[in-house]
Backbone atoms as SQL, in Angstrom:
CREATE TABLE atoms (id INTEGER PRIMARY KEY, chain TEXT, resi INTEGER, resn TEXT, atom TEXT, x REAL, y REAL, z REAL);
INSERT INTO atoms VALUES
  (1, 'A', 1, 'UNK', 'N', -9.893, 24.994, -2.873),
  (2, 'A', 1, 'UNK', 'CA', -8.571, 24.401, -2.812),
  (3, 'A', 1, 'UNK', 'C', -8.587, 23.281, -1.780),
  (4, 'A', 2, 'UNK', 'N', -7.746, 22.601, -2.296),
  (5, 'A', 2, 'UNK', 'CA', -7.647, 21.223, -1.133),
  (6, 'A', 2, 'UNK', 'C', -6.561, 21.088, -0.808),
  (7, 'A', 3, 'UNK', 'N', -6.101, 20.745, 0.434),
  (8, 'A', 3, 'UNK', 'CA', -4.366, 20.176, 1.013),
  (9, 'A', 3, 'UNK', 'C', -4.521, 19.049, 1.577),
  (10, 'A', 4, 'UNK', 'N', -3.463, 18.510, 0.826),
  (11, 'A', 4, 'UNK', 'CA', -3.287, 17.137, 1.514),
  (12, 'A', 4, 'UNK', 'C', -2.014, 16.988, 1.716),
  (13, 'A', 5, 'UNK', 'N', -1.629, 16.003, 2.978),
  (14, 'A', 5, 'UNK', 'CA', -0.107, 15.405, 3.502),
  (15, 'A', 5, 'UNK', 'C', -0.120, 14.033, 2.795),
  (16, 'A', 6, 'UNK', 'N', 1.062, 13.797, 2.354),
  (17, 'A', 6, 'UNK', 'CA', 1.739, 12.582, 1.381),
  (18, 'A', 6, 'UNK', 'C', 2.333, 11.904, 2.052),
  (19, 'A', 7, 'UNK', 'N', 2.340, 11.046, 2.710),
  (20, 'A', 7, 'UNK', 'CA', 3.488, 9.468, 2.660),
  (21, 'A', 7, 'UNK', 'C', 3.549, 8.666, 1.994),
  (22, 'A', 8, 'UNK', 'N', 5.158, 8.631, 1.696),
  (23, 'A', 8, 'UNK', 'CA', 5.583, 7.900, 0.463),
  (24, 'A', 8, 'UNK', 'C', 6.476, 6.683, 1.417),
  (25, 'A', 9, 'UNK', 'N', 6.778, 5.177, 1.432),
  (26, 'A', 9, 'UNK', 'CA', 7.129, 4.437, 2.029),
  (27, 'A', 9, 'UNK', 'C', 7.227, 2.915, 1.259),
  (28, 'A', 10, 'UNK', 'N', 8.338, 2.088, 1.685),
  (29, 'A', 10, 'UNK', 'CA', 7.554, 0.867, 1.140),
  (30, 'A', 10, 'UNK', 'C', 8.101, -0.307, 1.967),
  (31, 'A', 11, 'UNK', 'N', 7.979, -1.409, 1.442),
  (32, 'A', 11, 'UNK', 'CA', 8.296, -2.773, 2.577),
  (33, 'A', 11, 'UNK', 'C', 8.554, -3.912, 1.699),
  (34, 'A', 12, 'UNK', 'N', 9.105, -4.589, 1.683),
  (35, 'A', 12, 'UNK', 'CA', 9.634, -5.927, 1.052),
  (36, 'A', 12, 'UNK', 'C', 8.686, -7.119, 1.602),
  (37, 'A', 13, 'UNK', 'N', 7.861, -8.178, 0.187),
  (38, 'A', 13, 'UNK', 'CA', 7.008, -8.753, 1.278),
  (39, 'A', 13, 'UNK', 'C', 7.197, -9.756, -0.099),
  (40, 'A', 14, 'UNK', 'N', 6.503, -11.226, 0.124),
  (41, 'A', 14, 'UNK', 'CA', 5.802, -12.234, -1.016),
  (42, 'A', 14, 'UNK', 'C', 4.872, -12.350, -1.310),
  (43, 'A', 15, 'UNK', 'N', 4.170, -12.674, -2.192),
  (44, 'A', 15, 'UNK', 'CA', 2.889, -13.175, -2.598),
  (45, 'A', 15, 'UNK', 'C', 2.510, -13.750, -3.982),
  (46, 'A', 16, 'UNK', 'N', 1.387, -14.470, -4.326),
  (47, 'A', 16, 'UNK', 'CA', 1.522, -15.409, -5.044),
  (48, 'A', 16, 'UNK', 'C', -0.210, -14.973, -5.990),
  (49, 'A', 17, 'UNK', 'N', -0.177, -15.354, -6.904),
  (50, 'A', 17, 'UNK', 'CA', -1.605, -16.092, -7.686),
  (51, 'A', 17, 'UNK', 'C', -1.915, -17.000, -8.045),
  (52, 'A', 18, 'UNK', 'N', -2.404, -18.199, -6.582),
  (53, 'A', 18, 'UNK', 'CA', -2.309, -19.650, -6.818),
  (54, 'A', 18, 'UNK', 'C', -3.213, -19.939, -8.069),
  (55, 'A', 19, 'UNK', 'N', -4.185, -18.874, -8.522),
  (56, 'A', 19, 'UNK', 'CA', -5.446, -19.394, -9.121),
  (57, 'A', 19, 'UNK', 'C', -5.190, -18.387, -10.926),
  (58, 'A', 20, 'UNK', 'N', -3.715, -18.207, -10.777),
  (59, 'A', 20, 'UNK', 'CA', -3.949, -17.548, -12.282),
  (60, 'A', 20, 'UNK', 'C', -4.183, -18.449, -13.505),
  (61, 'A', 21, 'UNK', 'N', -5.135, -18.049, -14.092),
  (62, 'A', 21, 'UNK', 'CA', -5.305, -18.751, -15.838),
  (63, 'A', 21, 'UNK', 'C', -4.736, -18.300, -16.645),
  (64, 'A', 22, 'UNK', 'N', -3.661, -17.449, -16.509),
  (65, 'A', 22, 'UNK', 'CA', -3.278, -16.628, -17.462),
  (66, 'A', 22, 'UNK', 'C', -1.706, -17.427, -17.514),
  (67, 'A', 23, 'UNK', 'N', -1.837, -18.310, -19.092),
  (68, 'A', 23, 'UNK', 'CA', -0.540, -18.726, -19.584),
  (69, 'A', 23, 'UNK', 'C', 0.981, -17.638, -19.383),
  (70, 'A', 24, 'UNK', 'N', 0.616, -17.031, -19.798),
  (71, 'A', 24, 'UNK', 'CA', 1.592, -15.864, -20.086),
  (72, 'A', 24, 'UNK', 'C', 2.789, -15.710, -18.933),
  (73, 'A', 25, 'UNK', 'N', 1.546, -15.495, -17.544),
  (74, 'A', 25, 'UNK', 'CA', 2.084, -15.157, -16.382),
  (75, 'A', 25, 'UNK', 'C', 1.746, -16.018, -15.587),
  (76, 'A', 26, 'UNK', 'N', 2.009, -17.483, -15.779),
  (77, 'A', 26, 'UNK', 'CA', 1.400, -18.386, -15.018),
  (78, 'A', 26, 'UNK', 'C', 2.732, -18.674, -14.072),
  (79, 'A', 27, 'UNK', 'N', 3.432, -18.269, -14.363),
  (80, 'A', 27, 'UNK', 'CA', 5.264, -17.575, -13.031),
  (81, 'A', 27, 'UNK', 'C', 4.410, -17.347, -11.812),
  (82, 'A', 28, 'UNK', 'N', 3.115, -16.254, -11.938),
  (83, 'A', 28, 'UNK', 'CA', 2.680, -16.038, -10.317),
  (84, 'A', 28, 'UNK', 'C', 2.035, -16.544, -9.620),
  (85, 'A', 29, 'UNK', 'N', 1.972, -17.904, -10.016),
  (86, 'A', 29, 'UNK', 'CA', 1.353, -18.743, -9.192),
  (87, 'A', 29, 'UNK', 'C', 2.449, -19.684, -7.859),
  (88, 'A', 30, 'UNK', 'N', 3.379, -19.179, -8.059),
  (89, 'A', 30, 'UNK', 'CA', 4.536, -19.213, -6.845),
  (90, 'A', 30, 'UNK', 'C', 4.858, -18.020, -6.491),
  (91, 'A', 31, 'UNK', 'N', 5.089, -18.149, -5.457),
  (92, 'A', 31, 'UNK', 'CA', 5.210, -17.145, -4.692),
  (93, 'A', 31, 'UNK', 'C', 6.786, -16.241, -5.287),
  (94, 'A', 32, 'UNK', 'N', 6.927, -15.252, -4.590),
  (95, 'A', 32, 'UNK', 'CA', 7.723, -13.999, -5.646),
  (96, 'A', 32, 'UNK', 'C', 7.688, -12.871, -4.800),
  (97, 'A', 33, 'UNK', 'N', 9.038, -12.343, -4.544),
  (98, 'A', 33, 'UNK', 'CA', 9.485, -11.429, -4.011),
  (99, 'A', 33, 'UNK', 'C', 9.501, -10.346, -4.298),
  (100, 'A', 34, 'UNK', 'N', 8.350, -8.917, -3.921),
  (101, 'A', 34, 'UNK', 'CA', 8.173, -7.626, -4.348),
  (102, 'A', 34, 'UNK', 'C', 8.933, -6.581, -3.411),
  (103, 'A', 35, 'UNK', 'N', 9.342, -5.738, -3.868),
  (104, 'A', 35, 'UNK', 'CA', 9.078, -4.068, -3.212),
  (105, 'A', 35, 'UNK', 'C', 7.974, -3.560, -3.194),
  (106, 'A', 36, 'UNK', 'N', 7.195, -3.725, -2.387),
  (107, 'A', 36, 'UNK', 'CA', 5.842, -2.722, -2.598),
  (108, 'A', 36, 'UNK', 'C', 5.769, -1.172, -1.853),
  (109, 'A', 37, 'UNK', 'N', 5.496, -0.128, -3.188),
  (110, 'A', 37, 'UNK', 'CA', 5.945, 1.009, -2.854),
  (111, 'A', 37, 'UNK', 'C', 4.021, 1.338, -2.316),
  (112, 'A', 38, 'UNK', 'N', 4.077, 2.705, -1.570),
  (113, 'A', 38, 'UNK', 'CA', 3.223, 2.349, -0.710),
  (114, 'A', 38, 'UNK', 'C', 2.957, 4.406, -0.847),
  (115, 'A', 39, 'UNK', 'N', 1.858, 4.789, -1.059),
  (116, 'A', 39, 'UNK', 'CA', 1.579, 6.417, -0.943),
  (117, 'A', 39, 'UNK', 'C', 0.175, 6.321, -0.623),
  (118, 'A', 40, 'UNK', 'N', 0.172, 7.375, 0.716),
  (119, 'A', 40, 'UNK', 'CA', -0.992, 7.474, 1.219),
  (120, 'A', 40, 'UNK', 'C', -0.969, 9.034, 1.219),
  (121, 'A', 41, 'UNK', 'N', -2.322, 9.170, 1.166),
  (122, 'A', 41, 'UNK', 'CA', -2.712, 11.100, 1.145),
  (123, 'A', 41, 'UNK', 'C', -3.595, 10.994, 2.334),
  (124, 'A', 42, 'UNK', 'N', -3.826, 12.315, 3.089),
  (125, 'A', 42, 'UNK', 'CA', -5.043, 12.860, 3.805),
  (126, 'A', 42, 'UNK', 'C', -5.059, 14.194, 3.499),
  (127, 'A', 43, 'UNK', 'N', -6.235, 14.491, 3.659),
  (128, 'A', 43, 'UNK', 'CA', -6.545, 16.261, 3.312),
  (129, 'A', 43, 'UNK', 'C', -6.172, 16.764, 4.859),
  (130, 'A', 44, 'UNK', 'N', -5.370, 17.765, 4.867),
  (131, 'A', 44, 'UNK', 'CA', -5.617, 18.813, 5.657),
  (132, 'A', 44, 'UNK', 'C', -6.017, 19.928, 5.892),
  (133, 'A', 45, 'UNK', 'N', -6.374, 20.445, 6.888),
  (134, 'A', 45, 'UNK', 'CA', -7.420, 21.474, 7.282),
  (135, 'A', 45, 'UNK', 'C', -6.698, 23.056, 7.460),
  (136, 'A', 46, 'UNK', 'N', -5.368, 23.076, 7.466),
  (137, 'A', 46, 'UNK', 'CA', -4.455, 24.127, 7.993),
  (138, 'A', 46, 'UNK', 'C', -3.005, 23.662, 7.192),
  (139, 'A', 47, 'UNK', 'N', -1.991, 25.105, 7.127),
  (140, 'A', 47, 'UNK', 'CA', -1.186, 24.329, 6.394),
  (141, 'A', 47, 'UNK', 'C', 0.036, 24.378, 7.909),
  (142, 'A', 48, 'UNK', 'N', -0.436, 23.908, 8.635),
  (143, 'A', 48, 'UNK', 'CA', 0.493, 23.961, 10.250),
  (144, 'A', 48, 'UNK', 'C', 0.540, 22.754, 10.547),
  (145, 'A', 49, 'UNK', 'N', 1.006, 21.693, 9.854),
  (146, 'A', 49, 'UNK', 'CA', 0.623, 19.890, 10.182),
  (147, 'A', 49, 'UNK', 'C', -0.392, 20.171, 11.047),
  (148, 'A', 50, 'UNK', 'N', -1.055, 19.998, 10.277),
  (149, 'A', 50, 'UNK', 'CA', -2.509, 19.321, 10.637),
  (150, 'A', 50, 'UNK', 'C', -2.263, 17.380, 11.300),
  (151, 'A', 51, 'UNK', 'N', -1.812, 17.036, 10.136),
  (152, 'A', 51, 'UNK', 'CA', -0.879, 16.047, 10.592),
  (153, 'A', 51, 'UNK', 'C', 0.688, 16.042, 10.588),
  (154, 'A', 52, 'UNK', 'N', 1.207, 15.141, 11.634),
  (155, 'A', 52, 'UNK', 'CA', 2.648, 15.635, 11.236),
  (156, 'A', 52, 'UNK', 'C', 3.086, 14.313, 10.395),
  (157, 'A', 53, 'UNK', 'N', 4.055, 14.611, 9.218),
  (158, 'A', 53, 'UNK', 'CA', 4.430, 13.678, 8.656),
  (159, 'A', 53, 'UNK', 'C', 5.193, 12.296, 9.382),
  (160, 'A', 54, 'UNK', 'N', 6.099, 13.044, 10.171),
  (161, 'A', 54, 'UNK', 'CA', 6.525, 11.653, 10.683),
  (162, 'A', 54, 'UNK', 'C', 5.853, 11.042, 10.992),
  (163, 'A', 55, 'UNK', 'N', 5.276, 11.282, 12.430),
  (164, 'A', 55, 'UNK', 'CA', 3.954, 10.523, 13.064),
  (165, 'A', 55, 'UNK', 'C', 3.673, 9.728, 12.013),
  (166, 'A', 56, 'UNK', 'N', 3.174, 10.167, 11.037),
  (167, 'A', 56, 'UNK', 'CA', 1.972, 9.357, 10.051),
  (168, 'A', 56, 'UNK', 'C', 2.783, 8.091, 9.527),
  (169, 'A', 57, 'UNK', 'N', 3.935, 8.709, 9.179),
  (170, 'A', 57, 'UNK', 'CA', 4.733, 7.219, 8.541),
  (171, 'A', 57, 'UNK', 'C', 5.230, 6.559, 9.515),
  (172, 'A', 58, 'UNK', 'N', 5.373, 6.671, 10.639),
  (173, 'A', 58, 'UNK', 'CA', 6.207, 5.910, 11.546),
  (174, 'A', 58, 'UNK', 'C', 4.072, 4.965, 11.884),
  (175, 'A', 59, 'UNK', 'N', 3.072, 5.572, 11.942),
  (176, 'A', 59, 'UNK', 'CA', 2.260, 4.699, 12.137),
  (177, 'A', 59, 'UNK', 'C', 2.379, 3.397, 10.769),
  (178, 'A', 60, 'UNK', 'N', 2.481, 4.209, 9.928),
  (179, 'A', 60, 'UNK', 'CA', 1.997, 3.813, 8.116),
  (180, 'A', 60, 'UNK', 'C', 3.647, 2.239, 8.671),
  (181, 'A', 61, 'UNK', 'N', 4.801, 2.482, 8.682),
  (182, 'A', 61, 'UNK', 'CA', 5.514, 1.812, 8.937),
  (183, 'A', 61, 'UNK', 'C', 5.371, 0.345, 10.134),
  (184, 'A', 62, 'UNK', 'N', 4.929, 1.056, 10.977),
  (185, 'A', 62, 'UNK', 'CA', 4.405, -0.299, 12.039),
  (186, 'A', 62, 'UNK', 'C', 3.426, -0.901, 11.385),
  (187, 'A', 63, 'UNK', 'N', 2.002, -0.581, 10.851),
  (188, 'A', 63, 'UNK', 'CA', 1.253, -1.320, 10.129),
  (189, 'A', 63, 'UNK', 'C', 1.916, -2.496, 8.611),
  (190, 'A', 64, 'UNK', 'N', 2.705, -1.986, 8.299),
  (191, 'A', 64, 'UNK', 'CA', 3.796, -3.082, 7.354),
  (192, 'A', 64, 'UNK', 'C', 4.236, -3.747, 7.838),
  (193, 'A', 65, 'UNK', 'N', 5.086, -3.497, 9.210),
  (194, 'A', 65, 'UNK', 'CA', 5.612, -4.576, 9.868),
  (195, 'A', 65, 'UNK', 'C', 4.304, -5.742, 10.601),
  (196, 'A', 66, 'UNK', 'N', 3.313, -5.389, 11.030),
  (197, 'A', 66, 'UNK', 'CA', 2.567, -6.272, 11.203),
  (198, 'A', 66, 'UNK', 'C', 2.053, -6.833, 10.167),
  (199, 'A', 67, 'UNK', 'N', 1.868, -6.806, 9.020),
  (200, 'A', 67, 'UNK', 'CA', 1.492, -7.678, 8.385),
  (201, 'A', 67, 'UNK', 'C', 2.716, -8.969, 7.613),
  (202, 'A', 68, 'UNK', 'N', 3.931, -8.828, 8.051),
  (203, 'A', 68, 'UNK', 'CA', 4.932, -9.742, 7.885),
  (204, 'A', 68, 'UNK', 'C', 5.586, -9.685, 7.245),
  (205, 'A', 69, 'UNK', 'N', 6.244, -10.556, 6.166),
  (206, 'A', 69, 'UNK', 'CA', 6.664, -10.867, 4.810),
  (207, 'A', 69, 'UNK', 'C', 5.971, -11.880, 3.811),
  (208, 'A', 70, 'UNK', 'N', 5.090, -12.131, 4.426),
  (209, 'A', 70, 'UNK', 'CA', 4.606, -13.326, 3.241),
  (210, 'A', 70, 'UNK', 'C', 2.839, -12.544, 2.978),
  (211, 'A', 71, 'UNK', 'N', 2.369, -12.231, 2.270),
  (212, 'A', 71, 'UNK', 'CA', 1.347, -11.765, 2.416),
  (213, 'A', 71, 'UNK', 'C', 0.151, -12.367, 1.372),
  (214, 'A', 72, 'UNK', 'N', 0.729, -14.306, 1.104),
  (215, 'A', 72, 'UNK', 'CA', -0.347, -15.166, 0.922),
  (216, 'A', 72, 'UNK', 'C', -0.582, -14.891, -0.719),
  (217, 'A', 73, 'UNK', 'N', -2.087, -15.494, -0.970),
  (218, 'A', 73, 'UNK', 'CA', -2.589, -14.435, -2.075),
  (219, 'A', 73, 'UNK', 'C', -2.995, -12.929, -2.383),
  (220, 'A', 74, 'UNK', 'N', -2.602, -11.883, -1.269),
  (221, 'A', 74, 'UNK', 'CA', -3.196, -10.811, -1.695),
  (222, 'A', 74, 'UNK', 'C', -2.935, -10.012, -2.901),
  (223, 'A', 75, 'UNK', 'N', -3.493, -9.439, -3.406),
  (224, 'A', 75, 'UNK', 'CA', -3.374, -8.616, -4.630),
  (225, 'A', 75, 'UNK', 'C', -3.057, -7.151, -4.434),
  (226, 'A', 76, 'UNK', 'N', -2.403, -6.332, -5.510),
  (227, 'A', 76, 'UNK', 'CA', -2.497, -4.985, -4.652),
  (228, 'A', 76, 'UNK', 'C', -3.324, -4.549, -4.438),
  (229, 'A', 77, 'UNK', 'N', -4.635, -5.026, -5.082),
  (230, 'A', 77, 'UNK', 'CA', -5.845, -4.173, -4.530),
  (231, 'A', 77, 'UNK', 'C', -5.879, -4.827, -3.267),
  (232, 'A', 78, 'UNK', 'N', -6.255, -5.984, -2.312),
  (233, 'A', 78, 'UNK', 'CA', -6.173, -6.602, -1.773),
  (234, 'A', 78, 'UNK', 'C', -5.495, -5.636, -0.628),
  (235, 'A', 79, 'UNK', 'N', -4.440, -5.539, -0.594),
  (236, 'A', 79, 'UNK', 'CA', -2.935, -5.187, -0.040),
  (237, 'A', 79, 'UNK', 'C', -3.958, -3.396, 0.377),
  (238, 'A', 80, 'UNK', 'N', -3.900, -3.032, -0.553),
  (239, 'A', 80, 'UNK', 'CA', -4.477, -1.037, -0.730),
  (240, 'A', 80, 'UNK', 'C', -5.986, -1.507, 0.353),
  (241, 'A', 81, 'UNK', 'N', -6.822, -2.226, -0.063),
  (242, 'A', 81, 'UNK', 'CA', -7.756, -2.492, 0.950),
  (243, 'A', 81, 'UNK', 'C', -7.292, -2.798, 2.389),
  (244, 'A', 82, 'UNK', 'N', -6.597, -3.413, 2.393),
  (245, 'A', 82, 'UNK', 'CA', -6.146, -3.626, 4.145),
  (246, 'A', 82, 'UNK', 'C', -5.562, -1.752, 4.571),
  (247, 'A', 83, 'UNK', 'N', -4.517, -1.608, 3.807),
  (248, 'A', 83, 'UNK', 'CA', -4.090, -0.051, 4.563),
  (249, 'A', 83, 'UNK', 'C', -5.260, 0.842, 4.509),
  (250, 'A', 84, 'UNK', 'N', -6.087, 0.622, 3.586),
  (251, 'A', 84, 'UNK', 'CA', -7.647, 1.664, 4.014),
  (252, 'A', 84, 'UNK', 'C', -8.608, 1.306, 5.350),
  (253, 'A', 85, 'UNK', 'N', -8.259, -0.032, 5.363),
  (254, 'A', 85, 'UNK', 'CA', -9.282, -0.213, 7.293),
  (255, 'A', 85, 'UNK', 'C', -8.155, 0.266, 7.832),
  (256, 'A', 86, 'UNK', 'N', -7.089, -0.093, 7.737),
  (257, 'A', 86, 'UNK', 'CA', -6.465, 0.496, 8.813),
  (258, 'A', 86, 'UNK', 'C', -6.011, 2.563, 9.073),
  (259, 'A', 87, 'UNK', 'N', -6.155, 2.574, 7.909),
  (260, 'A', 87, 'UNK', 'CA', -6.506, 4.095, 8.294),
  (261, 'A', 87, 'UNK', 'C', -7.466, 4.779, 7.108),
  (262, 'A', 88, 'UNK', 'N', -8.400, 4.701, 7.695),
  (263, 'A', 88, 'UNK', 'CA', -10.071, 4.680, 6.926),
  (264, 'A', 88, 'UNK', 'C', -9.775, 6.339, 6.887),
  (265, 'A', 89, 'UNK', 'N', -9.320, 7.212, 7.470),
  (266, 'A', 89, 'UNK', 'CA', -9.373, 8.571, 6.980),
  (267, 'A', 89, 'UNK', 'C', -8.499, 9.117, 5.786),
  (268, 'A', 90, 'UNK', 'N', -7.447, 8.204, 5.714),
  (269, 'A', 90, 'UNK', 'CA', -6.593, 8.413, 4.088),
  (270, 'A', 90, 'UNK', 'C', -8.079, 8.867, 3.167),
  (271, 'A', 91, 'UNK', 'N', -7.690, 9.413, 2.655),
  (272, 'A', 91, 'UNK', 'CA', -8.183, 10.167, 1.119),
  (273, 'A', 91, 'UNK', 'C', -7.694, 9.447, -0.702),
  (274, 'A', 92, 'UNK', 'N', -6.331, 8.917, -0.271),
  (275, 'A', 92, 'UNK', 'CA', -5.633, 8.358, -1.160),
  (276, 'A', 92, 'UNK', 'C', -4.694, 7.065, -1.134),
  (277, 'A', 93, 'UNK', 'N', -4.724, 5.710, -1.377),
  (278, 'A', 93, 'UNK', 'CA', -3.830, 4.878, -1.520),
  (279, 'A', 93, 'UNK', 'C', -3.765, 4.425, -2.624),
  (280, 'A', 94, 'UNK', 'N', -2.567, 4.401, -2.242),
  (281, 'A', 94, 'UNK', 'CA', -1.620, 3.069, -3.825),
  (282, 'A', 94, 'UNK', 'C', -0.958, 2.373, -3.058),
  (283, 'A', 95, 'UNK', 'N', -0.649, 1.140, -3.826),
  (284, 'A', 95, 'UNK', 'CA', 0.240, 0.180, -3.561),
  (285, 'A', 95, 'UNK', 'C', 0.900, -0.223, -5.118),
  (286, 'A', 96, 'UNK', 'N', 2.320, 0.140, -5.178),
  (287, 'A', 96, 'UNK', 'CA', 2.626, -0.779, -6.230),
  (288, 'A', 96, 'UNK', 'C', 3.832, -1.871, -5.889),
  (289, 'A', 97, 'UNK', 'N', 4.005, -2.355, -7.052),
  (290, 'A', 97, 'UNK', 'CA', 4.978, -3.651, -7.138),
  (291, 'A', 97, 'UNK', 'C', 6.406, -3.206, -7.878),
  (292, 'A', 98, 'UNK', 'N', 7.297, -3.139, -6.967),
  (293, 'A', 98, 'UNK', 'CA', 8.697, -2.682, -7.740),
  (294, 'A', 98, 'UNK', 'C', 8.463, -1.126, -8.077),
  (295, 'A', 99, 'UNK', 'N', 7.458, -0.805, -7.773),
  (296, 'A', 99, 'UNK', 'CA', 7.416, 0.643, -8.091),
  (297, 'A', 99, 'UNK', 'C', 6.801, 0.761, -9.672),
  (298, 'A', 100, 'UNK', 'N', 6.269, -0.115, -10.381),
  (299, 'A', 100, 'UNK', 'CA', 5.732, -0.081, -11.406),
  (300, 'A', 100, 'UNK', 'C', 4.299, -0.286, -11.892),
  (301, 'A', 101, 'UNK', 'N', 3.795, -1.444, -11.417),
  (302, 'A', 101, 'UNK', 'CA', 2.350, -1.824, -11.167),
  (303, 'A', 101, 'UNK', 'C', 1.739, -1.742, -10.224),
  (304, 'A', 102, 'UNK', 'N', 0.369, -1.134, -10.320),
  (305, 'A', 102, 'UNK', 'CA', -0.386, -1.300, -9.052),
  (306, 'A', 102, 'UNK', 'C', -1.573, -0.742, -8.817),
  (307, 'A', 103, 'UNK', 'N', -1.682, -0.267, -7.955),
  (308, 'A', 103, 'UNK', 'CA', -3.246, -0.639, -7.752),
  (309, 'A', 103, 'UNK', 'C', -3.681, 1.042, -6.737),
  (310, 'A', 104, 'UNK', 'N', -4.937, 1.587, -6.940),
  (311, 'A', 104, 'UNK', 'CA', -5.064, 2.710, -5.892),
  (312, 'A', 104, 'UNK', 'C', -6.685, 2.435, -5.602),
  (313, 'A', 105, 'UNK', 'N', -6.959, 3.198, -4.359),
  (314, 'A', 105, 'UNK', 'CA', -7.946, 3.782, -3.607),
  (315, 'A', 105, 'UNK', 'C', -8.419, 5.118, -3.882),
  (316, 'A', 106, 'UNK', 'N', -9.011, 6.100, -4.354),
  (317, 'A', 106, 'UNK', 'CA', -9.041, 6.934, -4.306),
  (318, 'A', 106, 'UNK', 'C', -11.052, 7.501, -3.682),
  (319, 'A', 107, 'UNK', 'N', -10.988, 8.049, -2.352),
  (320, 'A', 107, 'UNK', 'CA', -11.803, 8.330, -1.632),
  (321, 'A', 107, 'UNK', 'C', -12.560, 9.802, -1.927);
């Protein structure tokens, strides 16, 4: 059996695909205003917070705020790669867009 703690969170940010070829959706090549919904897992070892949830999101929360509102070209993979250096022991990330598209890590 495995346990893991969940944070679920998200942050309002921009970003763009200066370099899309794709007619269809060639809209994302300006920049565009997301919700990016945001779930991170870690396994725990005990079911006594091992980690405590707040803690984790109030870290998971300051790391959003440092990265701003404009967040350039990144992609959600892009986006899911940055919250994995920054906490390389997650087990699990996603990042989506509006809560619909997106992108995961799974460790």
């Amino acid at each position: 059996m495995k346990i893991n703690i969940i944070i679920k969170t998200q942050f309002e940010a921009i970003h763009c695909w200066k370099t899309c070829n794709i007619e269809d959706v060639a809209f994302l090549k300006n920049p565009h205003r997301h919700i990016f919904y945001i779930i991170i897992k870690w396994e725990v070892l005990h079911t006594n917070r091992d980690k405590e949830f707040i803690s984790m999101k109030r870290k998971i929360e300051a790391f959003t705020q440092s990265l701003g509102k404009d967040l350039g070209e990144s992609s959600c993979e892009d986006i899911a790669l940055l919250f994995f250096k920054q906490f390389p022991t997650a087990n699990y990330i996603s990042i989506f867009e509006d809560n619909e598209n997106g992108a995961e890590i799974i460790i």
